[in-house]
C-alpha positions as CSV (number, residue, x, y, z in Angstrom):
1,X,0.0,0.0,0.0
2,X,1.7,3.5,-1.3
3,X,0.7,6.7,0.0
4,X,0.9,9.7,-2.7
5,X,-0.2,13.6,-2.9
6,X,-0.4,13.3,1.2
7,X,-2.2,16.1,2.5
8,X,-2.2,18.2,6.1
9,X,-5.7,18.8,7.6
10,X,-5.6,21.0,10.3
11,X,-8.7,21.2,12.3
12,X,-10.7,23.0,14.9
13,X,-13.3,21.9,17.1
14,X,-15.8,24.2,15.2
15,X,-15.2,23.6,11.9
16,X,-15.2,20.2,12.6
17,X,-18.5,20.0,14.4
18,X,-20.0,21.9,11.7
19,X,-18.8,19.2,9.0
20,X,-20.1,16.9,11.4
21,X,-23.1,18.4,11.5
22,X,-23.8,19.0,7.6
23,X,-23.4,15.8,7.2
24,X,-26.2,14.9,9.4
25,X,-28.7,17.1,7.8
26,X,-27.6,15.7,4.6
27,X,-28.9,11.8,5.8
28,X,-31.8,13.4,7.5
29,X,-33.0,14.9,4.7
30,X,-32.0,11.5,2.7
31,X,-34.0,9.4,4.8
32,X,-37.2,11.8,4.6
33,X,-36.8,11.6,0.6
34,X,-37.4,7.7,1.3
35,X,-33.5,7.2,-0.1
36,X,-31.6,4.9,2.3
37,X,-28.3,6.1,3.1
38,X,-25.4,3.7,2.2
39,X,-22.6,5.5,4.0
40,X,-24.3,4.4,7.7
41,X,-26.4,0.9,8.0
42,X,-28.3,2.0,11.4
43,X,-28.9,5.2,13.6
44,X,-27.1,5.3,16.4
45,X,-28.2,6.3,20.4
46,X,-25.5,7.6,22.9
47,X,-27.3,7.4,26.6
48,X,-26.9,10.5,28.6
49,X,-27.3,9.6,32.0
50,X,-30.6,12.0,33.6
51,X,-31.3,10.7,37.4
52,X,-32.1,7.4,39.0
53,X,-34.5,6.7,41.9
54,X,-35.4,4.0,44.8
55,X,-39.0,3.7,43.8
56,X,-41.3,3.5,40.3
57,X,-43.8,6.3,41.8
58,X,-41.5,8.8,41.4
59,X,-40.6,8.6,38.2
60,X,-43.4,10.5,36.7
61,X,-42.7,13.4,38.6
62,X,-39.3,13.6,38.0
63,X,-39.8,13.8,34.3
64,X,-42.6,16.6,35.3
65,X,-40.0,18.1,37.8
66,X,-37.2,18.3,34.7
67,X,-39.5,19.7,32.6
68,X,-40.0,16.5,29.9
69,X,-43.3,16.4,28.7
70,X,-43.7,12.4,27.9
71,X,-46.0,11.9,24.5
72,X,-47.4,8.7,25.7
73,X,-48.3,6.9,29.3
74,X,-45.0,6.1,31.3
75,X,-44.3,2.8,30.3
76,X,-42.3,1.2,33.9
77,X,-39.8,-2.1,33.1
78,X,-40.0,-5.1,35.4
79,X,-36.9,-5.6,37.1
80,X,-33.8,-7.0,35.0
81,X,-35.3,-4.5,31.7
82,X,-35.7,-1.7,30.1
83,X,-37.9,0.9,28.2
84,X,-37.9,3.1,25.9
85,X,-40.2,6.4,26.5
86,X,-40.6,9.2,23.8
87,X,-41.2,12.7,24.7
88,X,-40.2,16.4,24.1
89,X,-37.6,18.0,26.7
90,X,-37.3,21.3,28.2
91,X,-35.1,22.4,24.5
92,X,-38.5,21.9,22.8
93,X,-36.8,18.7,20.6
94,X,-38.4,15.3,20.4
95,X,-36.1,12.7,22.0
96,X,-36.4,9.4,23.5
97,X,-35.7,8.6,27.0
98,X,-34.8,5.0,28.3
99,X,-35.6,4.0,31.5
100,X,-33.4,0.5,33.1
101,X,-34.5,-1.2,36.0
102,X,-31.3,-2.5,37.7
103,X,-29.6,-3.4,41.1
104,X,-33.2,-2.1,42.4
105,X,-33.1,1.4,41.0
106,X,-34.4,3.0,38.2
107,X,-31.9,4.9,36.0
108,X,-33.1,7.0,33.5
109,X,-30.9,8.1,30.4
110,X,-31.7,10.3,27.4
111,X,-31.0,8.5,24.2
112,X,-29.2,11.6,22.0
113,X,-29.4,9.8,18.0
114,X,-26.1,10.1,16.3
115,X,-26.9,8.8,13.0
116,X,-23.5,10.4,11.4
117,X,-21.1,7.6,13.5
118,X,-20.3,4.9,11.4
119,X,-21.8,1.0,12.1
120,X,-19.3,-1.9,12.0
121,X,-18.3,-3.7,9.6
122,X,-16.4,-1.1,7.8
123,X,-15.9,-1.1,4.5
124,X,-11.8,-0.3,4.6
125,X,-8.9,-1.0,6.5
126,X,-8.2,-0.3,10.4
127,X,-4.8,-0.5,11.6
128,X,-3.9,0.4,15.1
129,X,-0.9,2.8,15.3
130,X,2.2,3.6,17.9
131,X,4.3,6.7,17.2
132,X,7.9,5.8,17.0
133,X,9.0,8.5,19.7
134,X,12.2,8.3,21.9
135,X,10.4,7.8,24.9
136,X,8.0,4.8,24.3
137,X,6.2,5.4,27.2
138,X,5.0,8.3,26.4
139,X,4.4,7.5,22.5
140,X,1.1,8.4,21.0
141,X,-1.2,5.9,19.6
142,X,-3.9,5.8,17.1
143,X,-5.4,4.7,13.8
144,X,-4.4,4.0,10.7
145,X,-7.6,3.3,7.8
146,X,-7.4,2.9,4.1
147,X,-9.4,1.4,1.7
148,X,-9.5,-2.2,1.0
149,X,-8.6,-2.4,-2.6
150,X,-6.6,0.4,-5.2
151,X,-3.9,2.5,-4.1
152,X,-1.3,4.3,-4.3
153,X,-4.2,7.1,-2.0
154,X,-3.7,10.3,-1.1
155,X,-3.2,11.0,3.1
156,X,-4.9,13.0,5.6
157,X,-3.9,13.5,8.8
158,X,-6.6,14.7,11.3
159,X,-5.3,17.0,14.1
160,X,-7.1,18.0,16.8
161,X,-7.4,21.8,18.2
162,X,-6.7,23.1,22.1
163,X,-7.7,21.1,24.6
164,X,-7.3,17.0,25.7
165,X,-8.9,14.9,22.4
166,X,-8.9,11.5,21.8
167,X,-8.7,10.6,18.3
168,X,-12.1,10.0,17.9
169,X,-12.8,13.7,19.1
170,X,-15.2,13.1,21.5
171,X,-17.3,16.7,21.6
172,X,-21.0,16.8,23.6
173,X,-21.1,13.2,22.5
174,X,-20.1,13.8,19.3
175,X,-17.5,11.6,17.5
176,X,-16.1,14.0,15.3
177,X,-12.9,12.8,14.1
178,X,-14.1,9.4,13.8
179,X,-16.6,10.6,11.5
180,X,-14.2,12.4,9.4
181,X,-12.1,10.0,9.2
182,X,-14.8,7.7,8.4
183,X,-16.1,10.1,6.0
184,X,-13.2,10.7,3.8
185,X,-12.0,6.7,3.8
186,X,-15.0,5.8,2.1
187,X,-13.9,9.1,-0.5
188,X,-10.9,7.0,-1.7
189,X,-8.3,8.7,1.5
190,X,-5.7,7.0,3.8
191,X,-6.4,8.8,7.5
192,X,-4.3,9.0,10.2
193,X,-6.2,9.9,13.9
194,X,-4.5,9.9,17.1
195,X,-5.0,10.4,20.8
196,X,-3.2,13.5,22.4
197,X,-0.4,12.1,24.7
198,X,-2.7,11.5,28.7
199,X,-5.6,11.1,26.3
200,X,-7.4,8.2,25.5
């Protein structure tokens, strides 16, 4: 495999979220059309961890007490399960809330859709990577991806701005790296992520 025409990419947290998120409006609007997205199999659901509590009575008044308006009747799991509530929360956006009965609580999550992070199994090459520093113990790590077939590719290398990133980017539960680095393998690129040395 032969790298060629390699490329710097030097980016920011907010240009980067904004790729990420014109991306997303892009499958949105795809999926409304009827089309069905090829670049992402299945929407994906981060939890957000909201509140838990000892006993199943108070759960609707917590929701009322947060200011989450549930669209239908509170549905309760048995213990051992879980359930999945839809509603609109105090932003005004419809969301889905799941609700776990375990180790005798109740935990309550917000499910925040994230339908821009790529599903396994990926259609290219990942490669774990280790910097070749003097100092191995502090040498970086990350990942290496290329497509499966062609070559020699052009190179990317995603750099993260100010602050501790891993190399997926992880941003208000956003993945942005990975999803640029997703994004522009399938395009034909080999891309090189890393985490920032005490990161990751």
């Amino acid at each position: 495999m032969w790298l060629k025409n390699s490329i710097l990419l030097l980016l920011c947290g907010l240009c980067s979220s904004y790729f990420v998120n014109a991306l997303e409006t892009s499958f949105v609007e795809a999926e409304r059309d009827g089309e069905n997205p090829t670049t992402y199999q299945q929407v994906n659901s981060i939890k957000r961890y909201l509140f838990s509590l000892d006993a199943k009575t108070d759960l609707a008044a917590e929701f009322v007490r947060r200011n989450i308006k549930l669209t239908g009747p509170l549905k309760v799991p048995t213990a051992g399960q879980s359930s999945e509530q839809q509603g609109v929360g105090g932003s005004g956006i419809p969301g889905y809330f799941l609700v776990d009965h375990s180790r005798g609580q109740f935990h309550v999550y917000a499910l925040r859709q994230r339908p821009q992070h790529p599903v396994a199994p990926m259609p290219y090459v990942e490669q774990e990577v280790v910097f070749d520093t003097p100092n191995p113990a502090v040498s970086p790590v990350g990942t290496f991806t290329y497509p499966t077939q062609g070559g020699p590719f052009p190179a990317v290398l995603l750099i993260a701005g100010s602050g501790a990133h891993n190399r997926d980017g992880n941003v208000s539960l956003h993945k942005t790296m990975l999803v640029l680095a997703d994004h522009l393998t399938r395009q034909g690129f080999a891309v090189l992520r890393y985490d920032k040395r005490g990161v990751g």
